[in-house]
VOGU-3710 file (C-alpha; in Angstrom, 3 decimals, decimal comma):
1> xxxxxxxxxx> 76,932/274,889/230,179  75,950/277,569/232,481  72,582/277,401/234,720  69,943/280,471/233,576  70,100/282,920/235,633  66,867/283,084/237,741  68,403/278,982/238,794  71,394/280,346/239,951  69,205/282,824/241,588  66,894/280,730/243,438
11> xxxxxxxxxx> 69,900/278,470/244,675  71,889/281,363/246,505  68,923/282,562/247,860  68,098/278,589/249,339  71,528/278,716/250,778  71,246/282,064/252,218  68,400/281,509/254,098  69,672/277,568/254,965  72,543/279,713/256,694  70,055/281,619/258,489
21> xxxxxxxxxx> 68,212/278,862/259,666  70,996/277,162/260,815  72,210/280,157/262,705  69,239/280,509/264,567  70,356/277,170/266,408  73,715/276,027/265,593  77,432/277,583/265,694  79,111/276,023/262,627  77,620/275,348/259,379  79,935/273,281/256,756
31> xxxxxxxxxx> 79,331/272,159/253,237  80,950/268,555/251,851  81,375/267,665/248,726  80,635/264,042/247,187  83,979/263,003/248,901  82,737/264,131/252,348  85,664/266,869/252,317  84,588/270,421/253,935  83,822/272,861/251,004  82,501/276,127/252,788
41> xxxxxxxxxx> 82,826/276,953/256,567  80,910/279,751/258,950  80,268/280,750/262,084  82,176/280,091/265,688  84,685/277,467/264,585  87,203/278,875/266,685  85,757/278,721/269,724  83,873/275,648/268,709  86,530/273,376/267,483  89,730/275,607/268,201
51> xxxxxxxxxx> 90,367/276,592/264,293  89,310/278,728/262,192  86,394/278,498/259,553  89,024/278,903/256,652  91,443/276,384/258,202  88,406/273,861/258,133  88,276/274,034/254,379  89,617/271,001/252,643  89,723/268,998/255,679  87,540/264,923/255,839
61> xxxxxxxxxx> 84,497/266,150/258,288  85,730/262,545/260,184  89,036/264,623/261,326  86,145/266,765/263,251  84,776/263,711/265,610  86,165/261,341/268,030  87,837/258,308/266,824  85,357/256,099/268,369  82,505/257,947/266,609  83,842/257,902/263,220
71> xxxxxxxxxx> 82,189/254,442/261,985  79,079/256,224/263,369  79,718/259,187/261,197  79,856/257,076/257,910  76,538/255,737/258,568  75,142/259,232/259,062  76,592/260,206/255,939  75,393/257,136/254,225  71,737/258,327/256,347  71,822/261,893/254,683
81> xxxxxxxxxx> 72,488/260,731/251,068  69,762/257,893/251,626  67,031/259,798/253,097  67,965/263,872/252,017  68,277/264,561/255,704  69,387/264,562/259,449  68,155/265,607/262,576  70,162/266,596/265,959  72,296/263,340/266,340  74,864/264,000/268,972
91> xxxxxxxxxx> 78,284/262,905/268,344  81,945/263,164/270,626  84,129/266,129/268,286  87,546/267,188/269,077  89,079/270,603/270,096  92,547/270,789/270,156  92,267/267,043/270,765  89,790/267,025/273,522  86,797/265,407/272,869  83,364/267,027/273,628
101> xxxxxxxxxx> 79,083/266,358/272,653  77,983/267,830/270,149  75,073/268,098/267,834  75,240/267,578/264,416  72,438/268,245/261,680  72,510/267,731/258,219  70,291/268,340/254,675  70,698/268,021/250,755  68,919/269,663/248,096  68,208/268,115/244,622
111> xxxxxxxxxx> 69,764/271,833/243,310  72,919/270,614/244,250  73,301/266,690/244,115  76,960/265,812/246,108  76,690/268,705/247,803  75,640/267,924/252,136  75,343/270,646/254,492  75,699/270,097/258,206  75,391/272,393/261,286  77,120/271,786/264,319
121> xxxxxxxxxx> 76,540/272,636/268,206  78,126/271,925/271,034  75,388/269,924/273,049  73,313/271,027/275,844  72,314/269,273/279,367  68,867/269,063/277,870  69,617/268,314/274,291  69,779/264,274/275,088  69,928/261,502/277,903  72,256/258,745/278,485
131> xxxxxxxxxx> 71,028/255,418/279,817  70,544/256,105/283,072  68,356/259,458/282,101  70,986/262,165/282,923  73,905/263,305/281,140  77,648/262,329/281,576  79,518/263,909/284,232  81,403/266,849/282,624  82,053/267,050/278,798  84,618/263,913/279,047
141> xxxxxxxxxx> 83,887/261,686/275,888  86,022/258,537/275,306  88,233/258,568/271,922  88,239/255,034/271,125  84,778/253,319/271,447  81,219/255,079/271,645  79,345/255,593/275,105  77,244/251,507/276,069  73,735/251,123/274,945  71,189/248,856/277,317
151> xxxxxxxxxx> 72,044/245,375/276,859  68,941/243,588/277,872  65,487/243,952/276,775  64,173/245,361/279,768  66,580/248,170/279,552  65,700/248,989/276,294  62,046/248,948/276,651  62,712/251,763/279,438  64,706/254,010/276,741  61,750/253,745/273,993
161> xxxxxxxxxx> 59,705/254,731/276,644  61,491/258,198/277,064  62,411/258,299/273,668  58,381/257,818/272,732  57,201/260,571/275,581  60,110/262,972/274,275  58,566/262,448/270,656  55,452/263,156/271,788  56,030/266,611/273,267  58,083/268,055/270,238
171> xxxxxxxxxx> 55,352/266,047/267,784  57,989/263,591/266,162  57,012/260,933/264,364  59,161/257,776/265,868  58,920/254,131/265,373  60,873/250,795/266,659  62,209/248,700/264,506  63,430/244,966/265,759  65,979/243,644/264,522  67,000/239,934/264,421
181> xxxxxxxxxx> 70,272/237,986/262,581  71,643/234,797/263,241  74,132/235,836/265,759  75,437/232,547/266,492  75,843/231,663/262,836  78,509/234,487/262,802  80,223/233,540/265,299  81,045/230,619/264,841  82,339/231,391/260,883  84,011/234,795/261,717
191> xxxxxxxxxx> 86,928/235,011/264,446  86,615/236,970/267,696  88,325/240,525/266,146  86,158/239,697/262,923  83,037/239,287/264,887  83,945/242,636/266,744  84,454/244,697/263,828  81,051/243,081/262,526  79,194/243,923/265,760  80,754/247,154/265,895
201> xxxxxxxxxx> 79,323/247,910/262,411  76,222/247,214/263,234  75,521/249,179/266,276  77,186/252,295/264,697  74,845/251,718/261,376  71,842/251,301/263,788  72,926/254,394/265,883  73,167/256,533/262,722  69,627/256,417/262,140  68,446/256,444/265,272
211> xxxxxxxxxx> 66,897/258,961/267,157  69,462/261,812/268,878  72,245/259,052/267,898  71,523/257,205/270,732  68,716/255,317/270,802  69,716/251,833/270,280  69,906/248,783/272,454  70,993/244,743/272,404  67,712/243,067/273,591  69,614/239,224/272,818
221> xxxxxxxxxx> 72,252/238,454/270,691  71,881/238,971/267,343  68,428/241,021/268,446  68,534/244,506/268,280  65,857/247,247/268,820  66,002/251,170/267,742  63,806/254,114/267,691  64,080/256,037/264,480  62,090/258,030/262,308  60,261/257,512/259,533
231> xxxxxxxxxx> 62,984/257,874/256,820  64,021/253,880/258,177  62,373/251,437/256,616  62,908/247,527/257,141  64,102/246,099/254,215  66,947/249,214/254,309  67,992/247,629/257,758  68,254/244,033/256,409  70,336/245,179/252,876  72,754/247,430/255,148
241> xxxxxxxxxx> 73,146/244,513/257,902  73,263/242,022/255,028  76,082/244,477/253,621  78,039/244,995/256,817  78,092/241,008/257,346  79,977/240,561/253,528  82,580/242,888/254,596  83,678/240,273/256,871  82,674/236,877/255,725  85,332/235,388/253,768
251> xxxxxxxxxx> 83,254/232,448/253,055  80,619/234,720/251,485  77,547/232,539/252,850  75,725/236,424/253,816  73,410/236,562/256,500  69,485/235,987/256,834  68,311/239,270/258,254  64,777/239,787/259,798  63,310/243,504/260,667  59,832/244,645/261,868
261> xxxxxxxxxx> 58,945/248,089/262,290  55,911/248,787/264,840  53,500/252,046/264,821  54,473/254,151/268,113  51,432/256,128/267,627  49,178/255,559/270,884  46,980/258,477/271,608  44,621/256,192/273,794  47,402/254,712/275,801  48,734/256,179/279,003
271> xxxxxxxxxx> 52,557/256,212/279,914  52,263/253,221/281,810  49,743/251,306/279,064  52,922/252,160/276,467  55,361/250,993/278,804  53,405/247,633/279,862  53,375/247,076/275,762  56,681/248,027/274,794  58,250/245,307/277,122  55,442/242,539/276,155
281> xxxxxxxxxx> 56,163/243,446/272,931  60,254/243,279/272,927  60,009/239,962/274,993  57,686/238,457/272,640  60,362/239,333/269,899  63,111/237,919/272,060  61,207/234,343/272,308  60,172/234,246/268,993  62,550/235,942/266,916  61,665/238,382/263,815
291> xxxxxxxxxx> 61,094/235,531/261,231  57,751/234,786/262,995  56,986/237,816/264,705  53,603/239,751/263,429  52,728/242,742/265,862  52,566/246,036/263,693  51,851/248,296/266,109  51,964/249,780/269,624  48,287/249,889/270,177  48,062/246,278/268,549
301> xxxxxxxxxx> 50,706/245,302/271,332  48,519/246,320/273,974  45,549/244,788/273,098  47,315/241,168/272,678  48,798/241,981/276,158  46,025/242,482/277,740  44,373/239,396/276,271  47,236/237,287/276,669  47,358/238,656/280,321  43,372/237,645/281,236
311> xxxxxxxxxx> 43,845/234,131/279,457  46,770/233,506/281,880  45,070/234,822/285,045  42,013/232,663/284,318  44,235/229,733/283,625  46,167/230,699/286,975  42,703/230,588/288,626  41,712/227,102/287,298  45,077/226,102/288,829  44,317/226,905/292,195
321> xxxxxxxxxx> 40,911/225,356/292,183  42,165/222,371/290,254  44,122/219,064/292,204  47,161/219,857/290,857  47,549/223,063/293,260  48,262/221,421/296,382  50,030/221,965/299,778  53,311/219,825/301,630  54,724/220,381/305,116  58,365/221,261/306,376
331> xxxxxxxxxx> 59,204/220,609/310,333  59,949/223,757/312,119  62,308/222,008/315,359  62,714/223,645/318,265  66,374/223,300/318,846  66,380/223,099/322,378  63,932/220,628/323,469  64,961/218,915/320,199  61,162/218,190/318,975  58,675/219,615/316,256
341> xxxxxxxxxx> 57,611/223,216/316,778  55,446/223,805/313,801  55,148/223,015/310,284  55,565/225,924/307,551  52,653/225,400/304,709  54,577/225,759/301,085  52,656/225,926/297,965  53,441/223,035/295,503  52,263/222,340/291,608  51,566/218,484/290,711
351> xxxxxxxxxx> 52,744/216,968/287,223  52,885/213,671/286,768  53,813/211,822/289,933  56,302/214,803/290,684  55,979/218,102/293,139  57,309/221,075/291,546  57,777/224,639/293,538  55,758/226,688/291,665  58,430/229,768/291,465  57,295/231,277/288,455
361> xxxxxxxxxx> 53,324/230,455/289,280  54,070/232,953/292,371  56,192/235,316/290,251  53,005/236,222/287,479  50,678/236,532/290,655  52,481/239,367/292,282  53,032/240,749/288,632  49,636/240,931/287,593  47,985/241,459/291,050  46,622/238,177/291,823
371> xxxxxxxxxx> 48,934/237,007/294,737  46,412/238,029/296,919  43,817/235,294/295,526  46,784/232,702/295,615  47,270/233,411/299,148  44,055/233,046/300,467  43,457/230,000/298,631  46,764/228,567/300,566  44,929/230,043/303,670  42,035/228,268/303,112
381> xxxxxxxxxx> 43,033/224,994/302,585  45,278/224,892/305,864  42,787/226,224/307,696  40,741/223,093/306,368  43,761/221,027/307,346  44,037/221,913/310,755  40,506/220,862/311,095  40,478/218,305/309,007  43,863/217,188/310,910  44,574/213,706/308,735
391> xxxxxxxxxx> 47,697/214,819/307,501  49,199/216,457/310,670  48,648/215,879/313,992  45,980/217,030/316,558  47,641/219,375/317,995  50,213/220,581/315,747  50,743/224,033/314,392  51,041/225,357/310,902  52,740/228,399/309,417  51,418/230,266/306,207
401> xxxxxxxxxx> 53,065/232,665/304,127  51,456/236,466/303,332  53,320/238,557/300,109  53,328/241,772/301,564  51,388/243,030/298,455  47,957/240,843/299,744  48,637/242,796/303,217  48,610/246,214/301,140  45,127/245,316/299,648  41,782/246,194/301,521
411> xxxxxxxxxx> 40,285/243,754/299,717  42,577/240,963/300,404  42,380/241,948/304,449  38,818/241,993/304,361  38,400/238,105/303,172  41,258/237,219/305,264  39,452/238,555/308,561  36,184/237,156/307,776  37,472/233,921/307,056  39,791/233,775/310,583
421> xxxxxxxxxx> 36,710/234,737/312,214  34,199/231,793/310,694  37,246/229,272/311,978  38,173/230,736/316,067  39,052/227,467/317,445  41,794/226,797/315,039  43,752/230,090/315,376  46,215/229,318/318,376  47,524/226,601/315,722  47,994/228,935/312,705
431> xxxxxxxxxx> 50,855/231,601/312,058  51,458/233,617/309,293  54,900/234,379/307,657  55,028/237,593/306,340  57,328/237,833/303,142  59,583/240,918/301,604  59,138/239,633/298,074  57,208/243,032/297,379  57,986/245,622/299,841  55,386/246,831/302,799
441> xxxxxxxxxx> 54,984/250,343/301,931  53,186/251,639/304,745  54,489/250,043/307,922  52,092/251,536/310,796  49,155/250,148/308,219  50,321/246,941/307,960  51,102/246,784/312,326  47,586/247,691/312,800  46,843/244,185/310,122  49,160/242,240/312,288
451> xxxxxxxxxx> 48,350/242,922/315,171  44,281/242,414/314,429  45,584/239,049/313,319  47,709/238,559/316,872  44,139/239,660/318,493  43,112/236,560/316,731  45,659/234,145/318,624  47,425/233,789/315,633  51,365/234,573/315,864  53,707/236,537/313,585
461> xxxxxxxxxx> 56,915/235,874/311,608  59,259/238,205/309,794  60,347/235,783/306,802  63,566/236,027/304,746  65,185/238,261/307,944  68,269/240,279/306,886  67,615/239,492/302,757  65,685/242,574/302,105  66,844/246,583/302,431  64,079/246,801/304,752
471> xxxxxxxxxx> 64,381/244,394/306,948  65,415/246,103/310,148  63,059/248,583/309,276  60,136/245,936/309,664  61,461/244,797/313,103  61,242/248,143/313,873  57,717/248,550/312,968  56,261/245,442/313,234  55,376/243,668/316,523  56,351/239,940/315,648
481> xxxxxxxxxx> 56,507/236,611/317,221  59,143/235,245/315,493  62,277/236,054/312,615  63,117/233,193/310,114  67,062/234,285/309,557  67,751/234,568/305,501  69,443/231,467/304,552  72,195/233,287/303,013  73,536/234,603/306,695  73,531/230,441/307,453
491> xxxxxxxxxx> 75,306/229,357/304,354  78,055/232,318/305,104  78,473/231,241/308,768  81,084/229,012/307,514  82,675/230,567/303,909  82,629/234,190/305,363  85,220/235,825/307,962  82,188/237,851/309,357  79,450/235,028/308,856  79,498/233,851/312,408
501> xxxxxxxxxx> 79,821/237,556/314,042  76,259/238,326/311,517  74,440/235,788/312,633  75,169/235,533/316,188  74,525/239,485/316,432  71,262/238,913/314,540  70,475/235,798/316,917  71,110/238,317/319,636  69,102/241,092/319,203  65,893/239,203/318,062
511> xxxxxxxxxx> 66,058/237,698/321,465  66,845/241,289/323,259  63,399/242,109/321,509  61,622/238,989/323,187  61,461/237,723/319,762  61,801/233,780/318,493  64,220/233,351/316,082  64,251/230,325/313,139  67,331/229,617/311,086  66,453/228,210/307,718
521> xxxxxxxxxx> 68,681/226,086/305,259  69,889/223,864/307,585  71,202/220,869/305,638  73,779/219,186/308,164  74,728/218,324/312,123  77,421/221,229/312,257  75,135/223,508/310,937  72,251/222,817/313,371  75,175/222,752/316,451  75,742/226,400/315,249
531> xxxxxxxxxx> 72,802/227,484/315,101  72,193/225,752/318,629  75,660/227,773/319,731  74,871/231,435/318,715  71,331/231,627/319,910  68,793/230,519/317,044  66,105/228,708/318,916  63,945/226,866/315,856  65,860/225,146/312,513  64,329/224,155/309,373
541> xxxxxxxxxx> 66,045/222,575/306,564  66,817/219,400/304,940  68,415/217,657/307,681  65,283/217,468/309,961  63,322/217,140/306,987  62,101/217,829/303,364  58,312/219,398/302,559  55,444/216,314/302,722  52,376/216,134/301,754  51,267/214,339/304,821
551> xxxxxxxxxx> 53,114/214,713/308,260  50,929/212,859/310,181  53,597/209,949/310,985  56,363/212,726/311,007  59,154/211,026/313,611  62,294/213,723/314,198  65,619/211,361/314,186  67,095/211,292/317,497  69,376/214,519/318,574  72,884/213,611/316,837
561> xxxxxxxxxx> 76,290/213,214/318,572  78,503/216,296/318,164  81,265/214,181/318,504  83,973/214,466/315,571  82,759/217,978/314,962  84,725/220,994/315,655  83,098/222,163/319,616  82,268/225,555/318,741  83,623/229,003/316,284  81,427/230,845/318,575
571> xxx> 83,456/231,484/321,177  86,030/233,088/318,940  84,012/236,517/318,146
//
């Protein structure tokens, strides 16, 4: 039966001005039936796609795109029908079979159910970003397999972040969902081509509906995260997962499927507030998975960072007042007159009747800006050991470690110079070891720091020499006592062709500079005889001795025979 006429009417008229619209910002507009075959085509195929409107007619749209985007393109279609619409998702199209970016669009109307319209652009430097925040070299696509998403949490928290600021300046409304299936279970019930195809699914379905097509990323295995828009809701991700799984479980067991969708809205969040929260929030999914996870929304993310943040700095602080924050000693030996030059103060946590390095401890204090209290607690208590002097000798000298980010802070330098100057007679015995775990930013300011502490009596190392970028740059800059060689150059003296040549030309020009140099990570009698040969004068390491807590009766084992050991390398560079 024929539609009245005013029907027929109002639908040309729809279509007209869809065509117009599209016009206005695309170069081919194509219409599908229910089989996804191309109906109706206008505008600048030819130059486009290399044929001609009428030529596309009665050809699969899939014959259009790159064979590693087609899987891609079935979940978009599946998007369309599912949510009545799609916005710029780029895809890799073929002219003349050369692939190129383009940007596809797509809408139905209730008028004219099976019936999909898409427009298609070739895409612009500014239409999209790839991982790294620029676009690819050239218009080169690959044919087989789509371009990588992030594969790590961290990465992906980065991309929401542009993908959220980008939303924000057109006024899109995005969200992230998280995604978590048991990808072990799969594995180990599917074979490796099964699992591949399954995976593969997956992160084309996920890319579909995210935003610009590429907006997806692996944050663990079997954890997934993408920014979409509102047409996505979670229990459509689980069913379509769920879906995807059957296709390739012969055993039919399915798959348990968890999804949470978070709020992006943050109007009272800065850039770096959202950024802070997006990665608390993806690494709290990570360790807890989606069965358990609750956090709704960006803002809600914040807060519980910033609360779970000042619980763990005041529990940091009760550790460093508490007995279970407490310092050991490592010998420093001067390799020359074979005797103790100093001890180096390290930081060590108590549990049980065990000493534990307290790696992580140091890690969240430079994260969250509290190094600076950790190290002037580990200056205060050897400056109380030194005058205590019950675990060390009289006269013996100790060496402290600074984090370049306590030498950056006012505040920090402030305390630090009081303190020296309440405890004068001590100083000639104390050194401080300045690390490149976070990176001096202004050089001359932290010289003029040094250099008050120098004025002090106190002398200065350079630790971790040669392991940094900047590391020449600080000898440069800095007016030091002493290097500690990176352990790394040591352990490469002997597994390297160019180990030897490093560290003797290292050895060299700290003593060109009237500097002291200190090789660490010395665990053996040909190591120390190296170190001897090439010019280190101080060695510190297992084989002298490990860290105590009390070096008072400290004896250094007589000066070993070098007998049996190769004489020298040296002498061969």
């Amino acid at each position: 039966m024929a539609q009245p006429i005013d029907q027929v009417t109002r639908l040309r008229e729809q279509r007209d001005r869809f065509i117009a619209f599209a016009f206005a910002g695309a170069e081919v507009l194509m219409e599908l039936d229910s089989e996804f075959r191309i109906t109706y085509s206008a505008g600048t195929a030819e130059h486009l796609l290399g044929v001609s409107s009428d030529r596309l007619v009665g050809l699969q749209i899939d014959a259009l795109v790159a064979p590693g985007d087609r899987v891609t393109l079935q979940e978009l279609m599946r998007r369309i029908q599912n949510a009545g619409r799609m916005e710029r998702t780029r895809l890799h199209f073929l002219r003349k079979n050369e692939p190129f970016r383009g940007i596809l669009s797509g809408i139905t109307f209730p008028e004219r159910p099976g019936t999909t319209f898409l427009t298609l652009s070739r895409a612009q430097r500014g239409d999209y970003t790839g991982r790294d925040g620029g676009g690819t070299k050239g218009d080169q696509a690959p044919t087989t397999i789509p371009e990588p998403i992030p594969q790590n949490g961290d990465e992906f928290a980065r991309l929401a972040a542009r993908r959220l600021e980008d939303a924000e300046r057109f006024g899109e409304d995005v969200r992230m969902t998280l995604i978590d299936f048991d990808g072990a279970s799969i594995k180990d019930r599917l074979d490796p081509e099964a699992v591949g195809q399954f995976i593969e699914g997956v992160e084309s379905y996920l890319r579909a509906w995210s935003v610009g097509g590429n907006s997806v990323g692996v944050l663990e295995n079997g954890k997934y995260g993408v920014i979409h828009d509102k047409n996505l809701q979670p229990e459509h991700v689980t069913s379509r997962i769920s879906e995807i799984a059957a296709l390739f479980d012969p055993a039919g067991e399915g798959i348990k499927v968890n999804a949470s969708t978070l709020d992006l809205s943050a109007d009272s969040l800065t850039p770096e507030d959202i950024s802070k929260a997006l990665v608390y929030t993806i690494n709290r999914f990570v360790e807890e998975g989606g069965e358990d996870f609750a956090i709704r929304s960006i803002k809600d993310s914040y807060t519980e960072a910033i609360n779970e943040t000042l619980a763990k700095v005041n529990a940091f602080r009760q550790t460093l007042t508490s007995d279970n924050f407490v310092l050991v000693l490592q010998p420093i030996i001067d390799l020359k007159g074979w005797g103790v030059h100093h001890y180096e103060v390290l930081a060590r946590m108590v549990q049980g009747d065990k000493l534990f390095l307290p790696a992580r401890f140091i890690g969240f204090a430079e994260e969250f800006g509290v190094v600076n209290e950790f190290d002037l607690m580990v200056v205060r208590k050897s400056i109380f050991m030194l005058k205590e002097s019950r675990k060390l000798q009289p006269r013996a000298s100790i060496a402290v470690n600074l984090s370049g980010k306590s030498l950056s802070n006012d505040g920090f330098v402030q305390q630090l110079l009081l303190m020296l100057a309440e405890n004068r007679e001590i100083l000639p015995r104390l050194m401080f070891e300045v690390t490149e775990s976070a990176e001096l930013k202004d050089l001359e300011a932290a010289n003029r720091i040094l250099q008050k502490l120098r004025s002090f009596g106190c002398k200065i190392s350079i630790d971790d020499f040669g392991a940094g970028a900047a590391a020449f740059q600080y000898l440069k800059a800095l007016q030091v006592d002493f290097v500690k060689i990176d352990g790394s150059y040591i352990r490469d003296a002997f597994n390297t062709r160019y180990g030897i040549p490093f560290l003797k030309a290292m050895a060299q020009l700290a003593t060109d500079m009237g500097i002291q140099s200190i090789g660490e990570m010395v665990e053996d009698a040909r190591t120390m005889w190296l170190l001897n040969d090439v010019g280190v004068h101080f060695g510190q390491g297992y084989f002298f001795g490990r860290p105590m807590p009390d070096v008072f009766n400290f004896r250094l084992a007589p000066l070993p025979d070098r007998s049996g050991l190769e004489r020298t390398m040296v002498n061969r560079y």
